[in-house]
C-alpha positions in Angstrom: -15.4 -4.6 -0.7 -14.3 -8.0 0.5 -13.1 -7.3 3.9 -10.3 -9.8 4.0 -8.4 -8.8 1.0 -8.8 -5.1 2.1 -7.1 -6.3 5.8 -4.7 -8.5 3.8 -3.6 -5.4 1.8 -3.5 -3.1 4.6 -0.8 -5.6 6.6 1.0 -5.7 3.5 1.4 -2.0 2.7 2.3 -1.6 6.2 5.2 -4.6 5.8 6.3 -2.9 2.0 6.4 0.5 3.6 8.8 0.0 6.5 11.1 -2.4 3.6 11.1 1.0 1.3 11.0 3.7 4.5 14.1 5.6 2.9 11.6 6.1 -0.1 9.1 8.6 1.1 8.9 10.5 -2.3 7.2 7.0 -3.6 5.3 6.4 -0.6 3.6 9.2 -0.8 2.4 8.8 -4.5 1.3 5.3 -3.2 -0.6 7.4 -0.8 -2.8 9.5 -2.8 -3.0 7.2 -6.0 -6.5 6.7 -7.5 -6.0 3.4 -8.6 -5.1 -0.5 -8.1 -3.4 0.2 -11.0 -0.9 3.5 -9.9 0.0 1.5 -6.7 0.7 -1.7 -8.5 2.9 0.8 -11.3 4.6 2.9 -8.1 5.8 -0.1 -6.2 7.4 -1.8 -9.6 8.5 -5.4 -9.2 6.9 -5.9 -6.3 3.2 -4.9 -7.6 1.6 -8.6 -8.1 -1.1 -9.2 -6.7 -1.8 -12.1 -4.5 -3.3 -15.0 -6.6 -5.8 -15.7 -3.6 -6.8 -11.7 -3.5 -11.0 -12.0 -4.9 -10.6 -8.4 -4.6 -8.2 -6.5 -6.3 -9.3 -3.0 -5.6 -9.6 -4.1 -1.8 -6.3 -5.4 -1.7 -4.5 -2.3 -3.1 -6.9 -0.2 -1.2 -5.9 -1.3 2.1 -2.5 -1.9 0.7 -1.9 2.0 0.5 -4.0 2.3 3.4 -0.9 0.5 5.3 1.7 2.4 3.7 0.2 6.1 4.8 -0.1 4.1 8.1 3.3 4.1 8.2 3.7 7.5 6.6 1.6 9.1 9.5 3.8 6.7 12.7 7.3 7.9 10.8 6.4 11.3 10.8 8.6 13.7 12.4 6.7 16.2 14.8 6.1 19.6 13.7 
């Protein structure tokens, strides 16, 4: 895994997240998809890749990596 798209992706999915916080039905699917390709389909328009990404599976790794950061900062407190 190239370390620098999986970084690159993991700032990203944090920056998408907090953009689409009201969303945490999708956020979570992001979460605990399998592939590059169910992230790239649950975040719609947005889902291109950066054309500078070697990668791609790093990227979107880290990219829902960052958004169940977010998930696990917004959570409310049991």
């Amino acid at each position: 895994m190239a370390t620098g798209d999986l970084d690159r992706g993991l700032e990203d999915g944090v920056r998408w997240a907090r953009a689409h916080a009201v969303d945490r039905a999708r956020l979570g699917r992001i979460v605990r998809a399998h592939t590059a390709a169910e992230v790239v389909a649950l975040i719609e328009e947005d889902g291109e890749t950066p054309g500078d990404a070697g990668d791609t599976a790093a990227y979107w790794s880290g990219f829902a990596h960052g958004v169940g950061r977010v998930i696990r900062e917004t959570a409310e407190p049991r």
